[in-house]
PLY file of the C-alpha trace (Angstrom):
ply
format ascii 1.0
element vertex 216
property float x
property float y
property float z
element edge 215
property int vertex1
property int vertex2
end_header
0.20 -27.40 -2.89
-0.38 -25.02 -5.54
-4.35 -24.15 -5.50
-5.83 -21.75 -8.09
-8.89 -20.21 -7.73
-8.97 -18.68 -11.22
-12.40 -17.52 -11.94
-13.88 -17.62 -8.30
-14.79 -14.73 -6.54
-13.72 -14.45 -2.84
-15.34 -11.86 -0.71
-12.95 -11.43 1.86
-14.26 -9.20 5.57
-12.36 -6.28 7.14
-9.20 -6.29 4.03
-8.34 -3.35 4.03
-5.20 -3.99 5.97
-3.82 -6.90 8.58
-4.72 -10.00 8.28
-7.49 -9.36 5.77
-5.40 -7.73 3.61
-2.50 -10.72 3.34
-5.97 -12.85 3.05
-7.43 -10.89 -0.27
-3.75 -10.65 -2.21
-3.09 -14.62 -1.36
-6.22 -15.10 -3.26
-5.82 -12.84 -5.75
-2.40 -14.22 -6.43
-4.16 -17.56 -7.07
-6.24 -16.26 -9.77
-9.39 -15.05 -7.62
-11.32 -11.80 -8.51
-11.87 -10.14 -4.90
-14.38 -8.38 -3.14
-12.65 -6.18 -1.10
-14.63 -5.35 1.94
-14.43 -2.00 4.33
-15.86 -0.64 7.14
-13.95 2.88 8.42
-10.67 1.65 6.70
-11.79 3.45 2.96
-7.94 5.14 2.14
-6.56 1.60 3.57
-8.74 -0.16 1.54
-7.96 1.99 -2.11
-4.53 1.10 -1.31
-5.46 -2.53 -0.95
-7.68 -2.81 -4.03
-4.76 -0.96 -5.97
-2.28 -3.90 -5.10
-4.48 -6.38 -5.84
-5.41 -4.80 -9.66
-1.55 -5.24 -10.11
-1.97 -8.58 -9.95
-3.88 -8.95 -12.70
-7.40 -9.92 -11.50
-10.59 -7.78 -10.85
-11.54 -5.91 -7.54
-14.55 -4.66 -6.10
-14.73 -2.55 -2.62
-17.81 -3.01 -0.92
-18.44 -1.54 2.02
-21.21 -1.62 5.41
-21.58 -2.65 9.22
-21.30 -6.57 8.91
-23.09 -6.71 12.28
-25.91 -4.51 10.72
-27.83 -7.27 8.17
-29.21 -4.44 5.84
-25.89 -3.56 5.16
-24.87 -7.09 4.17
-27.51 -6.83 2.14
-26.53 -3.87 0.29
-22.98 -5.45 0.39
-24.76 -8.63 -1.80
-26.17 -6.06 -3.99
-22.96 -4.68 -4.83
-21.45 -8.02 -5.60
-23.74 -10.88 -6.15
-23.37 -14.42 -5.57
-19.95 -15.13 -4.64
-18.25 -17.93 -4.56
-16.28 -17.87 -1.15
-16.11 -15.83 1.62
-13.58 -15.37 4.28
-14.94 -13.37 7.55
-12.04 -11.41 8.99
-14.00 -8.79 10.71
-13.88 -8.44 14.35
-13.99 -6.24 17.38
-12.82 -6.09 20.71
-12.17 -3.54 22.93
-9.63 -5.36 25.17
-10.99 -5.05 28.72
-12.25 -6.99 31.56
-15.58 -7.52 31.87
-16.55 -5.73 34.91
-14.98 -2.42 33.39
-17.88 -2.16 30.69
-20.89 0.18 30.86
-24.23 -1.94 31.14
-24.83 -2.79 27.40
-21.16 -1.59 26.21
-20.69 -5.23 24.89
-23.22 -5.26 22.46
-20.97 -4.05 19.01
-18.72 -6.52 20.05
-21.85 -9.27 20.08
-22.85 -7.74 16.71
-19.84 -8.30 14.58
-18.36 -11.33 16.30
-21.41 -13.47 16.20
-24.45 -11.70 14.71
-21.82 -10.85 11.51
-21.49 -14.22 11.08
-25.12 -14.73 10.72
-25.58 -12.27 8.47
-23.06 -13.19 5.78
-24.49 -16.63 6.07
-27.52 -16.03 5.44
-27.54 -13.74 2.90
-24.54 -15.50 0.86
-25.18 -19.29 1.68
-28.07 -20.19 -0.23
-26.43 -18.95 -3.51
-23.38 -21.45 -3.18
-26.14 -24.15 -1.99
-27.85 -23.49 -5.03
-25.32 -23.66 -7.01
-23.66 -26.89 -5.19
-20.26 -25.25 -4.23
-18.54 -22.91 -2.05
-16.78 -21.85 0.71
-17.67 -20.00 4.24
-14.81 -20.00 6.66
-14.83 -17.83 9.23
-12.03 -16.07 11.29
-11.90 -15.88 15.19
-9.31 -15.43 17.78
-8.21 -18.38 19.94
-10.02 -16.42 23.23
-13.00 -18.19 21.85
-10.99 -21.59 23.20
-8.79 -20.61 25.79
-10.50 -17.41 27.59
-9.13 -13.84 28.24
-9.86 -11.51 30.98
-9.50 -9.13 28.56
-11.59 -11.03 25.29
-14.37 -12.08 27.82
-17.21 -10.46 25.59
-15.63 -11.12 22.08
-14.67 -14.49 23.10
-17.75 -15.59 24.28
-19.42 -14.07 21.20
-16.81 -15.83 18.84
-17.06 -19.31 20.54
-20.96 -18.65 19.90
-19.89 -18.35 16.45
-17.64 -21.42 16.10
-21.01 -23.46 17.20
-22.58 -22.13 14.49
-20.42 -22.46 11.98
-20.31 -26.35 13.20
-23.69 -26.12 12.78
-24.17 -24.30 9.53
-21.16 -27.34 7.96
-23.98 -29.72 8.61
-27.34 -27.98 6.57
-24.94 -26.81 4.21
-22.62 -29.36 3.21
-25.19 -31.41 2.21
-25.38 -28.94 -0.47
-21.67 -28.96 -1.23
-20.59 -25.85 0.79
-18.20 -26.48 3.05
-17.98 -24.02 6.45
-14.86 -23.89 8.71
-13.61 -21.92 11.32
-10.13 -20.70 11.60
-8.89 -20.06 14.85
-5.88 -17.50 15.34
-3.87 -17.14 17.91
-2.31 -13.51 18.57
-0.99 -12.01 15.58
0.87 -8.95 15.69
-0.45 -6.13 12.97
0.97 -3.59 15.18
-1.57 -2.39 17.04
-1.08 -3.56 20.85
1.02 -1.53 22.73
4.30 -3.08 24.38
3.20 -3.32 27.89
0.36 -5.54 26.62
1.76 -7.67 24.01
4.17 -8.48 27.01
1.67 -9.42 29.17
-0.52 -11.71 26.21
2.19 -13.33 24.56
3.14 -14.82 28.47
0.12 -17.35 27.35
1.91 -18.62 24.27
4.90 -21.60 24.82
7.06 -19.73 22.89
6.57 -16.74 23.92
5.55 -14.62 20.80
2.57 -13.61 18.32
2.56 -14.57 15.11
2.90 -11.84 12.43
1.42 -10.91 9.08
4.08 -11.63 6.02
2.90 -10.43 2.65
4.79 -13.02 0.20
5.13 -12.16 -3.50
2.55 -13.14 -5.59
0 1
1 2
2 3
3 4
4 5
5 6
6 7
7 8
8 9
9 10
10 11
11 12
12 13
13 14
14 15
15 16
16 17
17 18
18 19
19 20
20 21
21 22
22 23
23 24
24 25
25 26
26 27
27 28
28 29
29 30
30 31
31 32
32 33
33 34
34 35
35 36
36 37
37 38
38 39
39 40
40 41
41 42
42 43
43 44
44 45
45 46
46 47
47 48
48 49
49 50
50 51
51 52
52 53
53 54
54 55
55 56
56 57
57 58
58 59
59 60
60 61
61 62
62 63
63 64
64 65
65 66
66 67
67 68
68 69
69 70
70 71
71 72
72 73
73 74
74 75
75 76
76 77
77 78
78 79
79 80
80 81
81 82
82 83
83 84
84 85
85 86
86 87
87 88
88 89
89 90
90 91
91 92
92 93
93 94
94 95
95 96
96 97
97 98
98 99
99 100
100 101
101 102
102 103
103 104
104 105
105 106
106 107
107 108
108 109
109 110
110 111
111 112
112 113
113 114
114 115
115 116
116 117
117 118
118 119
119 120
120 121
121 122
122 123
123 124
124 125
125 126
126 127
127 128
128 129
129 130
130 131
131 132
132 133
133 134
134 135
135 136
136 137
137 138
138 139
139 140
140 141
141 142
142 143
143 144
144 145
145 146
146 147
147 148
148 149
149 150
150 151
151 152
152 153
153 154
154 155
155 156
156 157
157 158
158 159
159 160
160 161
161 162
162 163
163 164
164 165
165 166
166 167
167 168
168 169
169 170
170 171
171 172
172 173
173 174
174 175
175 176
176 177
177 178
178 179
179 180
180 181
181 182
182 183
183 184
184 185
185 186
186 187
187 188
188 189
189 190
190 191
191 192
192 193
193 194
194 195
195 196
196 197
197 198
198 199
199 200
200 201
201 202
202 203
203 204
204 205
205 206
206 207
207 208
208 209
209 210
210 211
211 212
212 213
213 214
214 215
């Protein structure tokens, strides 16, 4: 199916490279203007944005803390109302529990659930407004199937798929629709070999997905 989303603007979370990245040039080859969003990642990101102008449509990079809600809110002043946004961000710091400090978890509470809050709230009510729009939301499939070693991020990103379920309901009355995306592991090159051995074990066929960048 060939969609075009010439004219929209897509606000896409944590692009500057991975999975974010493939996310931002799919929709920019389909016509969409992008708001390209960083958080440490700035050369990544200028790299990014400079792909994407060779497509042909506009850019903006926008960048803040999505866990931190006055930096969302200085991320809607740079761009406005959108008219879709895709939340890729996410942390984890790939341990079990009982290895954390007291309070260590937190940042990984922040942008895996209290991100998602954020962006909602201060994007939503534009594209309810408006009668149209798109929040879909990225997690990893820990969230379903538990990790000893994604206890805190999983727990905070099933807390997000409920309210994403949730958030479908008071806004698609409005027209907006909100979906989650679950992932399962994908391989952007930054697990060492011992433990993509080890993960991968939970997978029937024994491998991660990977990130392809197709033409546009």
């Amino acid at each position: 199916m060939d969609v075009r989303l010439d004219g929209n603007t897509v606000l896409v979370t944590g692009a500057a490279k991975g999975i974010g990245k493939a996310i931002a040039l799919e929709a920019a080859g389909a016509g969409a203007n992008i708001a390209l969003h960083y958080h440490h990642s700035k050369g990544e990101a200028k790299r990014t944005a400079e792909e994407i102008r060779e497509i042909g449509v506009d850019v903006q990079m926008v960048s803040g803390d999505v866990g931190d809600y006055a930096d969302v809110d200085v991320m809607y002043e740079t761009t406005g109302p959108v008219d879709a946004i895709v939340n890729n961000a996410g942390w984890t710091q790939l341990k079990p529990f009982f290895s954390y400090e007291r309070g260590e978890w937190q940042k990984e509470i922040d942008i895996c659930l209290q991100a998602v809050m954020n962006l909602a709230h201060r994007f939503v009510p534009d594209m309810m407004e408006r009668g149209s729009g798109k929040f879909i939301n990225l997690i990893g499939d820990s969230a379903r199937t538990g990790d000893r070693y994604l206890s805190v991020s999983g727990a905070a990103r099933s807390g997000a798929t409920s309210f994403v379920k949730s958030l479908a309901q008071e806004a698609g009355r409005s027209g907006v629709q909100c979906n989650t995306v679950s992932l399962g592991m994908i391989n952007q090159g930054e697990l060492d070999e011992s433990l993509k051995t080890k993960l991968v074990k939970h997978y029937p066929l024994g491998t991660s997905g990977i990130v392809l960048m197709l033409p546009t």
